[in-house]
Structures are given as structure tokens and as C-alpha cells.
C-alpha positions as CSV (number, residue, x, y, z in Angstrom):
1,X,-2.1,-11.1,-29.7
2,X,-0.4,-13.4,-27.6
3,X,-1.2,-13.4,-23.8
4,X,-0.4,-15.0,-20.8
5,X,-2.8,-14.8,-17.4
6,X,-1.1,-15.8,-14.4
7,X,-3.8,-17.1,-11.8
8,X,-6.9,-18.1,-12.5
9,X,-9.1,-16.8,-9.7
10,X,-11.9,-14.3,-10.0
11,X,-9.4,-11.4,-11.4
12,X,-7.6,-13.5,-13.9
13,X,-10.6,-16.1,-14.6
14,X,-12.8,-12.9,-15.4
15,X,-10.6,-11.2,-17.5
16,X,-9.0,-13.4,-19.1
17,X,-12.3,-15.5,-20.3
18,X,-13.5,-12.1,-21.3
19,X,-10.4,-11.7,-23.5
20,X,-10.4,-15.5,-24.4
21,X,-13.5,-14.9,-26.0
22,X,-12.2,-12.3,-28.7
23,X,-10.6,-14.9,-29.8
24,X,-7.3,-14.1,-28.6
25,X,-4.6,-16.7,-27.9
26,X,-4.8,-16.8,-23.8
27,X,-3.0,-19.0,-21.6
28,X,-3.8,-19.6,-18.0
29,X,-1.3,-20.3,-16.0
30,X,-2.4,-21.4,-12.3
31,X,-1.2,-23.9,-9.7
32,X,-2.9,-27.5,-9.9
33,X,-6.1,-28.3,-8.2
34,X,-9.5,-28.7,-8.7
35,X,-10.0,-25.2,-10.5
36,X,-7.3,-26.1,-12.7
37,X,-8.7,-29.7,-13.0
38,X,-12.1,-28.2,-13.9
39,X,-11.0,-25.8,-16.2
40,X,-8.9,-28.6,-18.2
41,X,-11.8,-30.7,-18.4
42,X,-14.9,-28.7,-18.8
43,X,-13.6,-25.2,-20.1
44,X,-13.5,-21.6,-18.2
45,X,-17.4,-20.7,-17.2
46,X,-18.2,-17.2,-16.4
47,X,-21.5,-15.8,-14.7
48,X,-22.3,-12.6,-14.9
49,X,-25.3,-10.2,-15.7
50,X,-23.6,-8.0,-17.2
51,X,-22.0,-10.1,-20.0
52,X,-23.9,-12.6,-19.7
53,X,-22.7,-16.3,-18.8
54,X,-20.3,-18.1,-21.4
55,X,-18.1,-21.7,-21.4
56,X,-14.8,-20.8,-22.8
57,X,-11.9,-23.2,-23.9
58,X,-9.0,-22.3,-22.9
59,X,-5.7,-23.7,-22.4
60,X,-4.2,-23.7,-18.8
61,X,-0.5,-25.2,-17.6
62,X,1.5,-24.7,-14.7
63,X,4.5,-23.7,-15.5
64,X,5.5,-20.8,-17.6
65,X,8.1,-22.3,-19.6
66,X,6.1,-24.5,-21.7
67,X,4.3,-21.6,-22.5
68,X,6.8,-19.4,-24.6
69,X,7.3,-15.5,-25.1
70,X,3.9,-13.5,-25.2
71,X,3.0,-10.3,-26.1
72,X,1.0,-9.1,-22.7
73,X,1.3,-11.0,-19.6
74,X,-1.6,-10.1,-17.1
75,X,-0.2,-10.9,-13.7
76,X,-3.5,-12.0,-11.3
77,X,-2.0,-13.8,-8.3
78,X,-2.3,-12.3,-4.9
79,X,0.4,-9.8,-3.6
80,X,2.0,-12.3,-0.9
81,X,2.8,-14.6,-3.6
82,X,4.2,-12.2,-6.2
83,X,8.0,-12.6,-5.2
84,X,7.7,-15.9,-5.4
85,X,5.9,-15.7,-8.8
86,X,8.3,-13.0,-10.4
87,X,10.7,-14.7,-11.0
88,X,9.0,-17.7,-12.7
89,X,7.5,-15.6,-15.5
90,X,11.2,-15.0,-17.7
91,X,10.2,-17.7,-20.3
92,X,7.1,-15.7,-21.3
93,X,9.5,-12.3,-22.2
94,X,10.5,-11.2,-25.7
95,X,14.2,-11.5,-26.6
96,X,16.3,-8.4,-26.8
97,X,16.4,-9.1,-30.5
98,X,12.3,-9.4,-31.2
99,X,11.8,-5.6,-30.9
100,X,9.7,-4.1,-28.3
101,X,9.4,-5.7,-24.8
102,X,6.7,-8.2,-23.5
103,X,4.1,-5.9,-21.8
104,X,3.7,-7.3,-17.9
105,X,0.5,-5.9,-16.6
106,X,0.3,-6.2,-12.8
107,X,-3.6,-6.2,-11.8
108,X,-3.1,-6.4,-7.8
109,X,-4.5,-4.2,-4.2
110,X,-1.3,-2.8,-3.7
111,X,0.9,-0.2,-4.9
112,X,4.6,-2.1,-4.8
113,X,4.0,-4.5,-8.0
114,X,5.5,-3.0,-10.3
115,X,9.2,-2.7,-8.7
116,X,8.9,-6.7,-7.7
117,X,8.4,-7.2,-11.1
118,X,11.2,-5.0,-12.4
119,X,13.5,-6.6,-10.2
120,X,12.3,-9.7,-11.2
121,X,12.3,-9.8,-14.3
122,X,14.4,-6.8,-16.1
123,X,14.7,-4.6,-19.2
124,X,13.5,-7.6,-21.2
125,X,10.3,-6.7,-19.3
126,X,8.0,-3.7,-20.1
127,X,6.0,-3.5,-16.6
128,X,3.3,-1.1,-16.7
129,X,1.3,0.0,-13.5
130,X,-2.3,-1.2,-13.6
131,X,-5.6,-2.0,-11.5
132,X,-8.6,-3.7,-12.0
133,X,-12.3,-2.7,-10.6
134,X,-14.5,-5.9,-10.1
135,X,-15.9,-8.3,-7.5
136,X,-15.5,-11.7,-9.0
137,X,-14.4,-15.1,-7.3
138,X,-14.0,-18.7,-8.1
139,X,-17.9,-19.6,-7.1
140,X,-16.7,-23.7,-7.6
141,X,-13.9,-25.1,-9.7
142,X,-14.0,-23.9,-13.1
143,X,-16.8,-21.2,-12.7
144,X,-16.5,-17.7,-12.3
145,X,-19.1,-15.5,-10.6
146,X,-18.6,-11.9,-11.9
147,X,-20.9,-9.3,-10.2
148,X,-19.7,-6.1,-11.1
149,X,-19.8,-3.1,-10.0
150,X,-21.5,-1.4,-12.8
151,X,-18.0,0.5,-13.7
152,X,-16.0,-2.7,-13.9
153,X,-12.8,-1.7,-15.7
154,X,-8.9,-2.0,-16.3
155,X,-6.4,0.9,-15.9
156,X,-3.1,0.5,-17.1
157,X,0.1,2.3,-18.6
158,X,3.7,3.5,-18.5
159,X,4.6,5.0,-14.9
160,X,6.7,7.6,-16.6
161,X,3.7,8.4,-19.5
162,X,3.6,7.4,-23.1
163,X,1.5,4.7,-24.4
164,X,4.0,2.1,-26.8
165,X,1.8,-0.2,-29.3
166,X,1.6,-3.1,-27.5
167,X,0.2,-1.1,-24.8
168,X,-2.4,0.3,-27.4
169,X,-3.5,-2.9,-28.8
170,X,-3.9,-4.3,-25.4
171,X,-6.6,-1.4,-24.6
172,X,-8.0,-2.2,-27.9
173,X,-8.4,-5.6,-27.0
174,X,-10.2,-5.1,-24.1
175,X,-12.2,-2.7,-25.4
176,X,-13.1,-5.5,-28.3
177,X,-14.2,-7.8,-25.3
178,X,-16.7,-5.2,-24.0
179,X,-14.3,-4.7,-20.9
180,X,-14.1,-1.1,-20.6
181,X,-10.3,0.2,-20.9
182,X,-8.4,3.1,-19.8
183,X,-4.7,4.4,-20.0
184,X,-4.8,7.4,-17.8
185,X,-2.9,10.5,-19.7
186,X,-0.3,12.6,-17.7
187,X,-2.5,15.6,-17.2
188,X,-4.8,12.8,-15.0
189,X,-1.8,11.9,-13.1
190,X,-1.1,8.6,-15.1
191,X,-1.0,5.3,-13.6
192,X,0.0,6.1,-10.3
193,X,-2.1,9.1,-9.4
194,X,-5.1,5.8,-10.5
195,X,-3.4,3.1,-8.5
196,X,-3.3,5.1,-5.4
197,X,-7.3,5.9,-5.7
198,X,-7.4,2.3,-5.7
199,X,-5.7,1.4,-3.5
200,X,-7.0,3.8,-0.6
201,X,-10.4,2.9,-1.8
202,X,-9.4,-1.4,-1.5
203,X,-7.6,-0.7,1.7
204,X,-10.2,1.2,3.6
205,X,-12.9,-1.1,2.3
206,X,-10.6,-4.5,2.8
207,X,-9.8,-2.9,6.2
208,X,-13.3,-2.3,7.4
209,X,-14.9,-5.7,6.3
210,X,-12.2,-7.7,8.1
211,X,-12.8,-6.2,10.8
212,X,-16.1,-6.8,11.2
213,X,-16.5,-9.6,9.1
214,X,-19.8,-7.5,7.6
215,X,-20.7,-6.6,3.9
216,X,-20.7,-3.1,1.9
217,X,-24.1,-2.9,3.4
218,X,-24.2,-3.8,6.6
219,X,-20.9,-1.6,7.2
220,X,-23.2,1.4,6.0
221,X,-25.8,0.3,8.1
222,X,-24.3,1.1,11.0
223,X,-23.7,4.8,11.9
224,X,-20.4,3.8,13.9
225,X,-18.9,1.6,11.4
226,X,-19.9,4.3,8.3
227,X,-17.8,6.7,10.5
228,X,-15.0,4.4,10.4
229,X,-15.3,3.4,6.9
230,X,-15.1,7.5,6.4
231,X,-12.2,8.2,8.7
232,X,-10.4,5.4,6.7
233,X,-11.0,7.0,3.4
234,X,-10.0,10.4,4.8
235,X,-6.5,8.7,6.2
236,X,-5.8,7.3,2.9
237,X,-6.3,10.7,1.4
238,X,-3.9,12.3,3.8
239,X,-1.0,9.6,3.1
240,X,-1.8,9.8,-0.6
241,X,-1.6,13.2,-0.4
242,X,1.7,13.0,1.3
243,X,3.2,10.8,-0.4
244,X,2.4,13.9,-3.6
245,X,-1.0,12.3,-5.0
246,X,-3.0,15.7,-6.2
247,X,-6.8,16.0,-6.8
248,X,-7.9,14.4,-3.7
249,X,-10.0,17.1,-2.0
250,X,-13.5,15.1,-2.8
251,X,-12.0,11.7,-3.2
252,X,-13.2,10.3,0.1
253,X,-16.9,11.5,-0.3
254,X,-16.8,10.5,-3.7
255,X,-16.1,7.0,-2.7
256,X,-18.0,7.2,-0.3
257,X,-21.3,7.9,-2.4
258,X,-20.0,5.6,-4.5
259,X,-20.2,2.5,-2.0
260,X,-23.8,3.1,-1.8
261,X,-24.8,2.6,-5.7
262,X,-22.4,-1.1,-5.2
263,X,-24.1,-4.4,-4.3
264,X,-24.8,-4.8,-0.7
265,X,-23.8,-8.0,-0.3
266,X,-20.3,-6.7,-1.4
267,X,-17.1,-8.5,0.4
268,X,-13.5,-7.5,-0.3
269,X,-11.8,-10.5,-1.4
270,X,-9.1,-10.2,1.9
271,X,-11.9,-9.8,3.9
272,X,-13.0,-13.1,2.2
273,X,-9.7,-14.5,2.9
274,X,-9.4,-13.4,6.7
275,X,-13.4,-15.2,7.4
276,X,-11.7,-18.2,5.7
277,X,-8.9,-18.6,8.1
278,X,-6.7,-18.3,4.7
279,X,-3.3,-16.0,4.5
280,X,-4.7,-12.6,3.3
281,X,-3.5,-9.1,2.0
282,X,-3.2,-7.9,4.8
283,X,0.5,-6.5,5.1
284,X,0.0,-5.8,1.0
285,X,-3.0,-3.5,1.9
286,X,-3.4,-2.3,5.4
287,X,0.0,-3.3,6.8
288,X,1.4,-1.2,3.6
289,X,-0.8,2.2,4.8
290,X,-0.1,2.2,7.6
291,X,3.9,1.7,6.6
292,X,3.7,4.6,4.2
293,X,1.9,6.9,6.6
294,X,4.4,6.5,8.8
295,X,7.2,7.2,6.4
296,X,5.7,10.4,5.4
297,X,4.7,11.0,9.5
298,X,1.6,11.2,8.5
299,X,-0.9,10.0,11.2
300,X,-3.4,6.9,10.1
301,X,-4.9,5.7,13.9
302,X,-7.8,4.4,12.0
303,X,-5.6,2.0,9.8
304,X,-3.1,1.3,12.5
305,X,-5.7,0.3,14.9
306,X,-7.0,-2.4,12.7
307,X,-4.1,-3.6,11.1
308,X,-2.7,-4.1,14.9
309,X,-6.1,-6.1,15.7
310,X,-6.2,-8.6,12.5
311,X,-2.2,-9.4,12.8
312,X,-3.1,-12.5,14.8
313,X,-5.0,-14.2,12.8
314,X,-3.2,-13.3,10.0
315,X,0.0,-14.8,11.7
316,X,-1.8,-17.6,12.5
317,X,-3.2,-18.3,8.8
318,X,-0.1,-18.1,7.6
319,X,1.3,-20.9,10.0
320,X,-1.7,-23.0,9.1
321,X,-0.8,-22.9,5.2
322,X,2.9,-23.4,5.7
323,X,2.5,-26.3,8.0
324,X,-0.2,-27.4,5.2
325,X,2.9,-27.6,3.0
């Protein structure tokens, strides 16, 4: 199977080394730089516990036309660059003629992937819905730290059900890296129902931790800030709900409890981004809750409160990289 990763940080660099080493034919492709550089020279490292730590050659370009059509593209960049990115992935599609459609995997925070990608890139295009649950980061050029959680995992699948082959072999793939895989059935909800748990658990967390620049457990350390962490969860629930999510009645103290079995040293990776005086998520994740709880008049003050207060900085970031060039 023929697959092409687009961005090389800690959600593309994990996964795809972990599907490099099936022996799969992966291609990076990821801006220049020194990751890049590293990568070219001395292979794709990954650390983790879990699967142990590995040096994997793979090949990585820049541009998606010397790549050619694929069978899976797994799209990895961060949400603010995706419009930008969309368009640039056409070479890697199937031709009408070569059967069924390149499968384009978005594994982002947010829930709007999917329709910049259709938009993008058209019917020769089969773009599922998907996730990803993992903490991993570039921890220097050409070495990815993985740290779990213990439940690291990839959702993906048709918005509108069904599960086409190359759908099915991708799962199987992953599964054959030791990653586990799910395609959530109908009767679950499907991908959506999946990307919205997600994405109320990212946001709240993302939220929270940019905020008070603290990790998973210093944030539950605190009686206050657990309280807001809480009242975050329980606002996503409601504009989930609203928005005609179902099965969310012990979401928020389920993820909850579950923030306590994670590492404590746990940062969300805009939170990582915000300390870093770098361009962030934020509009992707906790600019688009509060958006969609006020569409549905649905009333988030937790969310609204700290999206209002980061803004600055985030304005200010992104002057900082676009005077940067």
C-alpha cells in the first residue's frame, strides 16, 4: 500500500514511522528545515515505551508532485495551515480511470477537515473523517518522542457509513503496526459522533492548559482549575449535544476520570504552541466552540471566557510568523 504523510511532526512522524516499519511504501512530505534535514540524513527515530525506540528510513520531499498518486494520504499538518495545504495534495489522487478513490485521512483537533479537503480537492478524493489519540512531538530534529496515553489509537471512516477496501486495508495496516485501529460502525454514531468526543475532550484540555500554562496534573491539582477543566467538558457536551451528538450523558465524567490515569506532565500540543510564542489552534479549537455554541444558542461562558483572554497573544504570534516570512 502506497501512502503519503503530510507533516512530519509528532502526529505524522509517530504514525507514519510506525507504519514505515511494516514495511509499507511511506512518503513524508514536510516543509524544509532541520527536521526535514535530519530525517534525510539520519533516518526517522522514534522513542517510546510502548513500542519501543526504532531508526526508520524513510523517504521525505517537499512537494507533492514528485510524489505521485497513493493509495492513503494521512493529512498531519496543523488546522491553520490546512487551506493552504489542500490544495497542494491533487498530484497524490487516483485518476478517475484507476478505480476507487485515493483515501485522504484528515488526523487534526478540529471538526471542519473534512469539508476543506472536499473543497479542495474533489470527487477524485475519498476524505474520510478521522482522529488520532497520542501525545507525541518532535523532541529534536529527526526524533520523535511518543508518550502515549496507554489507549493511543486512530479512528477513521466514511461520514455517511460504509467501510470501502481501501478503507479496510488501511485499518489492517495499522493494526499490522501494532497501532490500534478503529472504524466506528453507524450504531456507535460513526466518525462524527467520535470526532466530536475528541474534539470537546482536545478543546477543553487545549483550552485549560493555555490558560494557565500548567500540565494535566498540575491543572488537577488545583481544586479551582479542576472545576474549570469540568465546566469545560460539560459546555462541550451541551454544544455537542446541540449540534445532535447522542450518548453524552457520562461523557464529561468519563473524561474526566480518564485525565487522571494520563501522564502528569501532559501538555496539549496548542498549549505547547501558545508557551512558545508560536501561531496556535486556537480559532481551530476554542475559537471553533465557542462559534458552534453560539450557532446552536447554546451558552459556553467557560470557553468564551478563555478564548477572549488568549486572542492577544495569539494575534500577536501570528504577526511575529508572518513578518518572519
Amino acid at each position: 500500500m502506497r501512502i503519503a504523510v503530510v507533516g512530519a511532526g509528532g502526529v505524522g512522524g509517530f504514525f507514519g514511522g510506525m507504519l514505515a516499519r511494516t514495511g509499507a511504501q511511506v512518503t513524508f512530505i514536510a516543509r524544509a528545515g532541520a527536521h526535514h534535514s535530519a530525517i534525510v540524513k539520519d533516518g526517522l527515530r522514534i522513542v517510546s515505551a510502548e513500542h519501543g525506540d526504532f531508526t526508520q528510513s524513510v523517504r521525505v520531499v517537499e512537494d507533492a508532485s514528485s510524489v505521485g498518486a497513493v493509495d492513503a494520504v494521512l493529512v498531519c499538518v496543523k488546522e491553520y495551515s490546512l487551506a493552504a495545504v489542500a490544495p497542494t495534495l491533487t498530484p497524490l489522487l487516483h485518476g478517475e480511470a484507476d478505480g476507487e478513490p485515493t483515501a485522504v485521512v484528515p488526523l487534526l483537533n478540529g471538526m471542519g477537515a473534512p469539508e476543506v479537503l472536499e473543497a479542495a480537492l474533489g470527487a477524485r478524493a475519498r476524505v474520510l473523517g478521522g482522529l488520532c489519540k497520542v501525545f507525541a512531538w518532535i523532541e529534536r530534529p529527526g526524533v520523535i518522542a511518543h508518550k502515549g496515553p496507554s489507549d493511543t489509537a486512530v479512528l477513521f471512516g466514511e461520514r455517511s457509513g460504509g467501510e470501502p477496501p481501501r478503507v479496510r486495508a488501511l485499518a489492517e495496516l495499522f493494526a499490522s503496526a501494532g497501532v490500534v485501529c478503529k472504524v466506528p460502525a453507524r450504531e456507535e454514531g460513526g466518525i462524527t459522533s467520535a470526532m466530536w468526543r475528541k474534539f470537546i475532550g482536545i478543546a477543553a484540555f487545549s483550552a485549560v492548559g493555555a490558560a494557565t500554562r500548567a500540565t494535566l496534573g498540575e491543572v488537577l491539582a488545583e481544586a479551582r482549575t479542576r472545576q474549570l477543566y469540568a465546566a469545560l467538558l460539560a459546555e462541550g457536551v451541551a454544544v455537542a449535544t446541540a449540534h445532535g451528538v447522542g450518548g453524552l450523558d457520562e461523557y464529561a465524567a468519563a473524561q474526566a476520570s480518564r485525565a487522571e490515569s494520563l501522564p502528569k506532565a501532559s501538555t496539549a500540543s496548542l498549549a505547547r504552541d501558545v508557551l512558545a510564542g508560536r501561531p496556535s489552534e486556537l480559532e481551530a479549537q476554542v475559537g471553533a466552540m465557542v462559534r458552534y455554541a453560539e450557532g446552536k444558542g447554546v451558552a459556553a461562558p467557560a470557553f468564551a471566557a478563555l478564548y477572549a483572554a488568549l486572542l492577544p497573544q495569539e494575534r500577536a504570534a501570528a504577526r511575529t510568523a508572518a513578518a518572519a516570512g
